[in-house]
Chimera marker file (.cmm) of the C-alpha trace (Angstrom):
<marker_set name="trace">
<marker id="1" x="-16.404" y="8.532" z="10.326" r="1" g="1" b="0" radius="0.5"/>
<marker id="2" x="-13.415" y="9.100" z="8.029" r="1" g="1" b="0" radius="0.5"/>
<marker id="3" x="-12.331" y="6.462" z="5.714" r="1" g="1" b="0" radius="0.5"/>
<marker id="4" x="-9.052" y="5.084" z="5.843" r="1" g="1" b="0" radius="0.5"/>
<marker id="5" x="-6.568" y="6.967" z="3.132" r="1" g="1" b="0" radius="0.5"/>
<marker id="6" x="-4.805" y="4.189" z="0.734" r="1" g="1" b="0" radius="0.5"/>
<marker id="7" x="-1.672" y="5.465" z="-0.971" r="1" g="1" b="0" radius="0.5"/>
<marker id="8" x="-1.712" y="2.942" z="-4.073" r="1" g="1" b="0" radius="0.5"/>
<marker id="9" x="1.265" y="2.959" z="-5.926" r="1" g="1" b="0" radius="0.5"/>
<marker id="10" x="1.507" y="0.703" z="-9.229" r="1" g="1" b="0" radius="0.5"/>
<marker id="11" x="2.265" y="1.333" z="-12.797" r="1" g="1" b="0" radius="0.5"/>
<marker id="12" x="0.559" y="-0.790" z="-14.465" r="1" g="1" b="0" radius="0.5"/>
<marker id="13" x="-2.702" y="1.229" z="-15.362" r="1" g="1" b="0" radius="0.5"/>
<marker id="14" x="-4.607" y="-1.916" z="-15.620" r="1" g="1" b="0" radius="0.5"/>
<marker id="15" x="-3.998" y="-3.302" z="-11.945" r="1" g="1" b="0" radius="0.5"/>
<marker id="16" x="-3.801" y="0.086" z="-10.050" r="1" g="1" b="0" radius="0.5"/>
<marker id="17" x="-7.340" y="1.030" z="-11.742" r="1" g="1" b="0" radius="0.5"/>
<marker id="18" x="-8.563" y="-2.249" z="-10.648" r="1" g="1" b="0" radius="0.5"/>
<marker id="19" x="-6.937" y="-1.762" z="-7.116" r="1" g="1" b="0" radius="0.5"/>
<marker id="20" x="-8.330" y="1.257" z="-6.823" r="1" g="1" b="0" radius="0.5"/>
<marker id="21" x="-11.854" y="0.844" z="-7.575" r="1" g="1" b="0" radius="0.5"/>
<marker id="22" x="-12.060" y="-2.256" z="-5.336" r="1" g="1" b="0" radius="0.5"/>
<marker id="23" x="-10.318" y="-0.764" z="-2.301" r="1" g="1" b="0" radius="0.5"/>
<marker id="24" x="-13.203" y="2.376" z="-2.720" r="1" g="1" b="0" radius="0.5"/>
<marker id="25" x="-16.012" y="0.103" z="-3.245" r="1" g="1" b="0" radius="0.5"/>
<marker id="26" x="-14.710" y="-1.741" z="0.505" r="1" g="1" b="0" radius="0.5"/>
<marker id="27" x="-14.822" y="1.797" z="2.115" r="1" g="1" b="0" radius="0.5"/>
<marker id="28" x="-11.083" y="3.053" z="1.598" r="1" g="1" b="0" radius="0.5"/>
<marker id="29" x="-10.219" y="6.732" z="0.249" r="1" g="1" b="0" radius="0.5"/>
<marker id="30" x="-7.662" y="5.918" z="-2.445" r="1" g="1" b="0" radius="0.5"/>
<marker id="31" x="-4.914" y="7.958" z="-4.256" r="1" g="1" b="0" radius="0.5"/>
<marker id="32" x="-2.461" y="6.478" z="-6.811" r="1" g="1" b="0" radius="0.5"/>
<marker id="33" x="0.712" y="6.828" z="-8.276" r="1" g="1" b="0" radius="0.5"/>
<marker id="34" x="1.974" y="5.275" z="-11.013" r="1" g="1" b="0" radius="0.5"/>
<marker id="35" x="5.906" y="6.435" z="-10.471" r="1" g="1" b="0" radius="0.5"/>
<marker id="36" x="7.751" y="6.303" z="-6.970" r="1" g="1" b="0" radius="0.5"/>
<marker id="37" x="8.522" y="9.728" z="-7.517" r="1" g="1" b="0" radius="0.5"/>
<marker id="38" x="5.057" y="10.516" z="-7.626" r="1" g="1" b="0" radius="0.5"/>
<marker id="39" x="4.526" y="8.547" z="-4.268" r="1" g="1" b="0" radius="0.5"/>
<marker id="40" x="7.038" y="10.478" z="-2.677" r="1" g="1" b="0" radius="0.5"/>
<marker id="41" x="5.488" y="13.520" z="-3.829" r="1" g="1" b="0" radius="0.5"/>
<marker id="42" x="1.836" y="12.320" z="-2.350" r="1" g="1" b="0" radius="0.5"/>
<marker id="43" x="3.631" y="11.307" z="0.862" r="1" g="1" b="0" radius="0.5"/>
<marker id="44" x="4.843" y="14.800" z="1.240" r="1" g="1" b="0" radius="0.5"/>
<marker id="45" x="1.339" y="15.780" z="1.015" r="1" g="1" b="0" radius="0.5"/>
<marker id="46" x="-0.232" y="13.607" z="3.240" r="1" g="1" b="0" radius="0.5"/>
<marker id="47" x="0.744" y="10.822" z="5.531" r="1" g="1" b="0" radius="0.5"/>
<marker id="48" x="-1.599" y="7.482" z="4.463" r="1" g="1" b="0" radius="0.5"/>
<marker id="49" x="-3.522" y="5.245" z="6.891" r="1" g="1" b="0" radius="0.5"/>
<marker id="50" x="-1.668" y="2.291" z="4.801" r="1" g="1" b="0" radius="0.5"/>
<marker id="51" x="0.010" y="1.659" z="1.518" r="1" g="1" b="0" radius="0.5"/>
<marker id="52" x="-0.239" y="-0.952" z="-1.123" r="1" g="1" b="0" radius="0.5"/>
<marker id="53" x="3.206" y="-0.893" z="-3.242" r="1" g="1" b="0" radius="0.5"/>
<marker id="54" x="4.752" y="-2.367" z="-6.025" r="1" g="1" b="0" radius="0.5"/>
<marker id="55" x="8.293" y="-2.525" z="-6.018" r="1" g="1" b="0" radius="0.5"/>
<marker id="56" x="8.900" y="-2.217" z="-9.188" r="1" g="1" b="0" radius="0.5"/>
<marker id="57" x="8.759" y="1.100" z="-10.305" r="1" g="1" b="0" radius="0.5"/>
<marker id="58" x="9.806" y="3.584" z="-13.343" r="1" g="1" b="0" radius="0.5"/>
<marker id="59" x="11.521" y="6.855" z="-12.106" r="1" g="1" b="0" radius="0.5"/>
<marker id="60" x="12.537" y="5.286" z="-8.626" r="1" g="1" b="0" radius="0.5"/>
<marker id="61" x="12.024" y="2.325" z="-6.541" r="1" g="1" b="0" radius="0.5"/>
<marker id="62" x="9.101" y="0.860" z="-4.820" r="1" g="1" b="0" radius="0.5"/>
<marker id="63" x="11.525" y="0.352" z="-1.679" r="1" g="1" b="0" radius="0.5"/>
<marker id="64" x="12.236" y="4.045" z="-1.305" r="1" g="1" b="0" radius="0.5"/>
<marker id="65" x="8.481" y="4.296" z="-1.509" r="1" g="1" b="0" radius="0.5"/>
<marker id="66" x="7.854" y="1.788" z="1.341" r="1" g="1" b="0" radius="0.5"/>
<marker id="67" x="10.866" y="3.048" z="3.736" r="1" g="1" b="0" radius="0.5"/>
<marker id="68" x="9.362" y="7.277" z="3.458" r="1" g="1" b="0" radius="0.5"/>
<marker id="69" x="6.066" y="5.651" z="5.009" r="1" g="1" b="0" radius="0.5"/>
<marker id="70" x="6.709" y="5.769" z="8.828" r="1" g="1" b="0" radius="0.5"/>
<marker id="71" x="5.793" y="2.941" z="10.862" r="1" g="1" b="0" radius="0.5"/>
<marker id="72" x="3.740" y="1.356" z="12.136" r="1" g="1" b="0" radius="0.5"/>
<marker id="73" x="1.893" y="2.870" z="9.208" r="1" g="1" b="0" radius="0.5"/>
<marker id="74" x="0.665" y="-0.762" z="7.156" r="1" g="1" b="0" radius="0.5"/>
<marker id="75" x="2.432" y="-1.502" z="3.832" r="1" g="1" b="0" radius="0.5"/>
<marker id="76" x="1.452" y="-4.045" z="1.711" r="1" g="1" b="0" radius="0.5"/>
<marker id="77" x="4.445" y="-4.510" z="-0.858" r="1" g="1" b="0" radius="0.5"/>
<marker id="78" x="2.806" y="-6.890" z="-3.903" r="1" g="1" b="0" radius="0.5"/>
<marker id="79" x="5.471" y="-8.444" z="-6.233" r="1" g="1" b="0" radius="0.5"/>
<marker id="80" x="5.487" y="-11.158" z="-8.799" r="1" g="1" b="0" radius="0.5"/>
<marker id="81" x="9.359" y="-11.671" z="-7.063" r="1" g="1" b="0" radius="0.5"/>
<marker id="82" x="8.806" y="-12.349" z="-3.486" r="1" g="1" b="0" radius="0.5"/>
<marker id="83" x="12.577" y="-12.428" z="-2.722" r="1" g="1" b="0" radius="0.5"/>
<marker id="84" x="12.316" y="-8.783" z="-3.714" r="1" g="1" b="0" radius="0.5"/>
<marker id="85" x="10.461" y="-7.761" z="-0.560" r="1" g="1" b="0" radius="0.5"/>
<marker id="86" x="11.866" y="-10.227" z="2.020" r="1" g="1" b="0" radius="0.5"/>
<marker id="87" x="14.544" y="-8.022" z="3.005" r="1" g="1" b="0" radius="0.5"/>
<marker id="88" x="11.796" y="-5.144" z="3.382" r="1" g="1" b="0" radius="0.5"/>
<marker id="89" x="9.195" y="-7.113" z="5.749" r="1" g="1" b="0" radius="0.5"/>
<marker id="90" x="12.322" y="-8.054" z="8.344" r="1" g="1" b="0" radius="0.5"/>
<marker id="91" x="13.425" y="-4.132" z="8.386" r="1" g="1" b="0" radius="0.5"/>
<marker id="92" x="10.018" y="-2.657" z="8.200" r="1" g="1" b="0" radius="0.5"/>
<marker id="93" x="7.339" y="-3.317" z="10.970" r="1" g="1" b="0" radius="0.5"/>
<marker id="94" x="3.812" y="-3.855" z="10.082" r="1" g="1" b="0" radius="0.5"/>
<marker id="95" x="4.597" y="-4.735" z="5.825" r="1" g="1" b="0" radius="0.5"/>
<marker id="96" x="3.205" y="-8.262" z="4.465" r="1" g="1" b="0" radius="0.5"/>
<marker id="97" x="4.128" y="-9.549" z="1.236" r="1" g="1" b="0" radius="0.5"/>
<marker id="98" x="1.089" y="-10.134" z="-1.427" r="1" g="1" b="0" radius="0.5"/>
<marker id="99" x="2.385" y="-12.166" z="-4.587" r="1" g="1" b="0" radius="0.5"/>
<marker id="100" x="1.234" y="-11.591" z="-8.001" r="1" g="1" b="0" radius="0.5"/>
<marker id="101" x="-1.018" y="-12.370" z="-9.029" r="1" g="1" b="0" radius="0.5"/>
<marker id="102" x="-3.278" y="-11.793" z="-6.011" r="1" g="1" b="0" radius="0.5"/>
<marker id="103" x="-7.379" y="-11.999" z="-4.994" r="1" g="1" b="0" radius="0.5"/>
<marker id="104" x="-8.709" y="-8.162" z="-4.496" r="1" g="1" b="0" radius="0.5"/>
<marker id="105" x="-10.719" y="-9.837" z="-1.395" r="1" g="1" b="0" radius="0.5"/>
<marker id="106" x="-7.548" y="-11.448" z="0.227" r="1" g="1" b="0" radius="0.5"/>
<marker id="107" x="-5.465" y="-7.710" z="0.216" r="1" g="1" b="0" radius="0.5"/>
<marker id="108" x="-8.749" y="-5.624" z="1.134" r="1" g="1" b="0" radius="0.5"/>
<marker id="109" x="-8.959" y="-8.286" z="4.027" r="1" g="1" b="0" radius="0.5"/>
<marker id="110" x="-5.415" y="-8.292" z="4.858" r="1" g="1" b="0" radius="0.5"/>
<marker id="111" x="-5.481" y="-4.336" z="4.756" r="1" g="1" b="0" radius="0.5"/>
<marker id="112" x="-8.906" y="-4.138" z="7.230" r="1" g="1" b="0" radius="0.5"/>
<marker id="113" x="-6.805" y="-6.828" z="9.391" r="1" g="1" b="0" radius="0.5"/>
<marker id="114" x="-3.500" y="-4.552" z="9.627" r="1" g="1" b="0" radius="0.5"/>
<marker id="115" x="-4.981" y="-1.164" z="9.956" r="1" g="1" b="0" radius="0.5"/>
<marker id="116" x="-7.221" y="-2.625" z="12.929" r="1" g="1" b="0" radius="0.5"/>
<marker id="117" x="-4.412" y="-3.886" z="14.660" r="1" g="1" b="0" radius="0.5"/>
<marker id="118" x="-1.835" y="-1.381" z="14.249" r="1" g="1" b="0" radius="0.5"/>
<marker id="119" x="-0.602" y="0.832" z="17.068" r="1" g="1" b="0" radius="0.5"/>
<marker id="120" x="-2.718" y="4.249" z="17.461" r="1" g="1" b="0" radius="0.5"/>
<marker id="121" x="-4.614" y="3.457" z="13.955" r="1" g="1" b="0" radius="0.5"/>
<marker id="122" x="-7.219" y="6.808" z="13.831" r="1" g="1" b="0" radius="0.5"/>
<marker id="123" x="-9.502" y="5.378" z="11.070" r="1" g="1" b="0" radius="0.5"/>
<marker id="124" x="-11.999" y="2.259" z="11.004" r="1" g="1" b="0" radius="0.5"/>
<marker id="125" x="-13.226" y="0.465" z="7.633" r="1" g="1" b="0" radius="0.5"/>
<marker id="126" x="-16.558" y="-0.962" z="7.538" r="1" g="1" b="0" radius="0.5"/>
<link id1="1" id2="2" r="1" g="1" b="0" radius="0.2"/>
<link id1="2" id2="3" r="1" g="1" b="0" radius="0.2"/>
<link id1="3" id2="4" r="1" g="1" b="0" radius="0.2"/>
<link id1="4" id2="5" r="1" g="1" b="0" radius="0.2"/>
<link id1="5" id2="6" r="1" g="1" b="0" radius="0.2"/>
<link id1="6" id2="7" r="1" g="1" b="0" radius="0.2"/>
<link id1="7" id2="8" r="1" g="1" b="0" radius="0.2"/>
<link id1="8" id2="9" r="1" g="1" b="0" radius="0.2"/>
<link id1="9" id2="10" r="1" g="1" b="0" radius="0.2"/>
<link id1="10" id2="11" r="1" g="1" b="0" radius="0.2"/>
<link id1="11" id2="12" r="1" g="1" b="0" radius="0.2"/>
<link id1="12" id2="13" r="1" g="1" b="0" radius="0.2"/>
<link id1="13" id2="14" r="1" g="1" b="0" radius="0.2"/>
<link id1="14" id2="15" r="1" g="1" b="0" radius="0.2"/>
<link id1="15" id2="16" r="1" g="1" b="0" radius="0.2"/>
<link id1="16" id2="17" r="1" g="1" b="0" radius="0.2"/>
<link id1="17" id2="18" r="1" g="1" b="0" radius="0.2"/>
<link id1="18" id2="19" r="1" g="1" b="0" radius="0.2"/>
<link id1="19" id2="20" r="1" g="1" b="0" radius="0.2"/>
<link id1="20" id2="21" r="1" g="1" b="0" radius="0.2"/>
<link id1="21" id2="22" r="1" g="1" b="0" radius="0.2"/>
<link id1="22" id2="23" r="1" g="1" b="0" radius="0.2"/>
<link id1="23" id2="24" r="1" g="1" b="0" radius="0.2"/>
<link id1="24" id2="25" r="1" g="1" b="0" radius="0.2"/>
<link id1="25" id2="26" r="1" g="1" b="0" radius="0.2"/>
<link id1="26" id2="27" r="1" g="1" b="0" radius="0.2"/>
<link id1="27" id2="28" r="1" g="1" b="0" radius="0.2"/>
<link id1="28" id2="29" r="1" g="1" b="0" radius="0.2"/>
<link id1="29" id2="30" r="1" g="1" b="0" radius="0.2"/>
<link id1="30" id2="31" r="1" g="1" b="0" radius="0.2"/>
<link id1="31" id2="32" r="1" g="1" b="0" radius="0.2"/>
<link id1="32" id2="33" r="1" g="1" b="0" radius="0.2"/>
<link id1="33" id2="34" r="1" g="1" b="0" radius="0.2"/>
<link id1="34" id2="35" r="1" g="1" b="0" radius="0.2"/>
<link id1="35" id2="36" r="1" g="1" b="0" radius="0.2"/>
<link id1="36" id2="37" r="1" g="1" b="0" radius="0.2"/>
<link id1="37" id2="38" r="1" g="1" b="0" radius="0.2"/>
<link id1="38" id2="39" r="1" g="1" b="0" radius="0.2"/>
<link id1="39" id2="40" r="1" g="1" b="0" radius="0.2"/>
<link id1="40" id2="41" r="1" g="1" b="0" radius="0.2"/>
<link id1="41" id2="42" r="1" g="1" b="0" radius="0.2"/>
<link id1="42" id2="43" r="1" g="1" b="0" radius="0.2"/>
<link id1="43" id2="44" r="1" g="1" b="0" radius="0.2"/>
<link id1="44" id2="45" r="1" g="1" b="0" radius="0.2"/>
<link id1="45" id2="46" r="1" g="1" b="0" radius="0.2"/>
<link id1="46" id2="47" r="1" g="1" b="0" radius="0.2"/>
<link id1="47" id2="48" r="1" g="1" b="0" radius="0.2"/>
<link id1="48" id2="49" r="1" g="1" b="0" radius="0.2"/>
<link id1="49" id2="50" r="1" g="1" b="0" radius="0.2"/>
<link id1="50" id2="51" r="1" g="1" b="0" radius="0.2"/>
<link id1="51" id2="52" r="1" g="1" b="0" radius="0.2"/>
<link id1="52" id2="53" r="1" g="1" b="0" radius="0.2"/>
<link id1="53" id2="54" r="1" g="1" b="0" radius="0.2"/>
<link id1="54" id2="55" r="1" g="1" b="0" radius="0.2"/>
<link id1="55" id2="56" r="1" g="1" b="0" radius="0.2"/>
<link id1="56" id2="57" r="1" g="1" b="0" radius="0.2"/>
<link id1="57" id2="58" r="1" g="1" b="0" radius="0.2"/>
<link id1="58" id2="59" r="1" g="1" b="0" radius="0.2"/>
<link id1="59" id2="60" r="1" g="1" b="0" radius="0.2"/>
<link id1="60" id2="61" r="1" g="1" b="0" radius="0.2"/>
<link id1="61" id2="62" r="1" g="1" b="0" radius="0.2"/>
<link id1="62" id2="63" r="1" g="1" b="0" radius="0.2"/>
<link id1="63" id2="64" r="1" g="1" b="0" radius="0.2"/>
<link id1="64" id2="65" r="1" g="1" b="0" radius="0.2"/>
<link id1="65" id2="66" r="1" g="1" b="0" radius="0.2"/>
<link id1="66" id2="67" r="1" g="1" b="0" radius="0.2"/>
<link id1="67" id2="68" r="1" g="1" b="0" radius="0.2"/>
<link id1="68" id2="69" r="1" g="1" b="0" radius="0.2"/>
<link id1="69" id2="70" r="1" g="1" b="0" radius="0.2"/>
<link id1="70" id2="71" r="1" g="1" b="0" radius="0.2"/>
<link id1="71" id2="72" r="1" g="1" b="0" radius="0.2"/>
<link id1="72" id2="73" r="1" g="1" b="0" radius="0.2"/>
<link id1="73" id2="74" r="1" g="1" b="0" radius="0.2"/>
<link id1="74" id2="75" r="1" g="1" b="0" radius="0.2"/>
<link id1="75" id2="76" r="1" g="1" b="0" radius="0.2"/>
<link id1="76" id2="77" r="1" g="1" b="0" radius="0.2"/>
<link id1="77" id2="78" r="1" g="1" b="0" radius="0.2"/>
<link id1="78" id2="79" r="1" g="1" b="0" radius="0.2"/>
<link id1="79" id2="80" r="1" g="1" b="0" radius="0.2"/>
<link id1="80" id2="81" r="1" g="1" b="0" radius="0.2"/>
<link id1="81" id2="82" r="1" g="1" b="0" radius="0.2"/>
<link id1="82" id2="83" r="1" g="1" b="0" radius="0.2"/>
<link id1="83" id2="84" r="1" g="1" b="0" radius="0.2"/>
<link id1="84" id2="85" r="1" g="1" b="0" radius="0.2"/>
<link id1="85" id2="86" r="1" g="1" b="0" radius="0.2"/>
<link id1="86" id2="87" r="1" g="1" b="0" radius="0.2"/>
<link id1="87" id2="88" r="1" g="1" b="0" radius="0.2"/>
<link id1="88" id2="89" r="1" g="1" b="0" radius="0.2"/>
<link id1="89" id2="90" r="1" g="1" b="0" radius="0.2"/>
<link id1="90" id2="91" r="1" g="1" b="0" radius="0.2"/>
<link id1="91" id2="92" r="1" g="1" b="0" radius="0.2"/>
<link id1="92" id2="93" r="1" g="1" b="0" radius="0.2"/>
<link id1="93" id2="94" r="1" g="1" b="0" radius="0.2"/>
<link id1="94" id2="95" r="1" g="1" b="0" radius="0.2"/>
<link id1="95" id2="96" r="1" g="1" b="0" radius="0.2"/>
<link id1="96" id2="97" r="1" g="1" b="0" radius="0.2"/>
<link id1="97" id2="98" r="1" g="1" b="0" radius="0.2"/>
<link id1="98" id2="99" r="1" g="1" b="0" radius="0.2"/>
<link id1="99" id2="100" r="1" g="1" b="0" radius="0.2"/>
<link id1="100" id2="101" r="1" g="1" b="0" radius="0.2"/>
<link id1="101" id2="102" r="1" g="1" b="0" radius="0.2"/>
<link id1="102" id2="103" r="1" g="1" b="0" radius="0.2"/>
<link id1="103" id2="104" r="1" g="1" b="0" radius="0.2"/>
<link id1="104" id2="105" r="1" g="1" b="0" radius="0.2"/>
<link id1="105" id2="106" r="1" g="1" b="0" radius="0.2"/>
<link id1="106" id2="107" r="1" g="1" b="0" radius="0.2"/>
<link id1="107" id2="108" r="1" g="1" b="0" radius="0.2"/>
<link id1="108" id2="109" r="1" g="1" b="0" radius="0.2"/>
<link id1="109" id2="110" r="1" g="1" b="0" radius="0.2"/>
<link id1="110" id2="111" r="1" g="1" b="0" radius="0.2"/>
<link id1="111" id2="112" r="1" g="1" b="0" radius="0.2"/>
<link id1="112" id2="113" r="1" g="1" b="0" radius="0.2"/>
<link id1="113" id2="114" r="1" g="1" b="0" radius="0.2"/>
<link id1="114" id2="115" r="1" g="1" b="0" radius="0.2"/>
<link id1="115" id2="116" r="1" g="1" b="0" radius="0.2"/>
<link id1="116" id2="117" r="1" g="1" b="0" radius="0.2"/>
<link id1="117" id2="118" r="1" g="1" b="0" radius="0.2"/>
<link id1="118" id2="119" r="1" g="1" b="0" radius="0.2"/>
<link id1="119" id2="120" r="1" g="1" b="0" radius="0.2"/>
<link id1="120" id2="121" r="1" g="1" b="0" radius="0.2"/>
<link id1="121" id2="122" r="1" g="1" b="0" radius="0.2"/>
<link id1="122" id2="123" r="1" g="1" b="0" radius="0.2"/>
<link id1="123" id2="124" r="1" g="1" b="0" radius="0.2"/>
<link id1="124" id2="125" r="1" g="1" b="0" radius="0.2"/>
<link id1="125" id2="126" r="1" g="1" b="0" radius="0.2"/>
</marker_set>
């Protein structure tokens, strides 16, 4: 079985590394960007099973980044300003707010949790 593809996109090297490495080790594919533009490029690319994004972002914004990723695709927007994203979980179905700082167990759960119950998800994690 295919794992589930993670678009990760964070520019802080020391958090997206982290994120990264965790999300892996709990049976995700992961690719990261550090820039939205970068993102966008990815997204291009590929469509992901679910994204973890920051909203703030050098060259770009974190909110382009989660309104390219088509619903019901998951997005989990983390922010150390939660008003930032409250806008973005009322327009967006299927994105969850995770504040900084945040428990690597509580958003690999919450990601296993959302891509299980979204609408015509193709890929299981263990």
């Amino acid at each position: 079985m295919e794992r589930p593809f993670v678009l990760v996109v964070e520019d802080e090297a020391g958090v997206r590394d982290a994120l990264a490495k965790f999300l892996g080790l709990h049976g995700f594919e992961v690719r990261v960007a550090e820039t939205a533009d970068a993102a966008l490029d990815i997204l291009a690319e590929r469509r992901p099973d679910a994204a973890v994004v920051d909203l703030r972002l050098p060259q770009g914004s974190g909110r382009d980044v989660v309104m390219s990723i088509p619903p019901p695709t998951p997005v989990i927007i983390f922010s150390a300003v939660p008003q930032e994203s409250e806008r973005l979980e009322e327009l967006r179905p299927n994105t969850r707010l995770v504040q900084k700082p945040f428990s690597l167990s509580l958003l690999a759960g919450m990601l296993k949790r959302m891509l299980h119950h979204a609408p015509g998800s193709r890929r299981a994690v263990k």
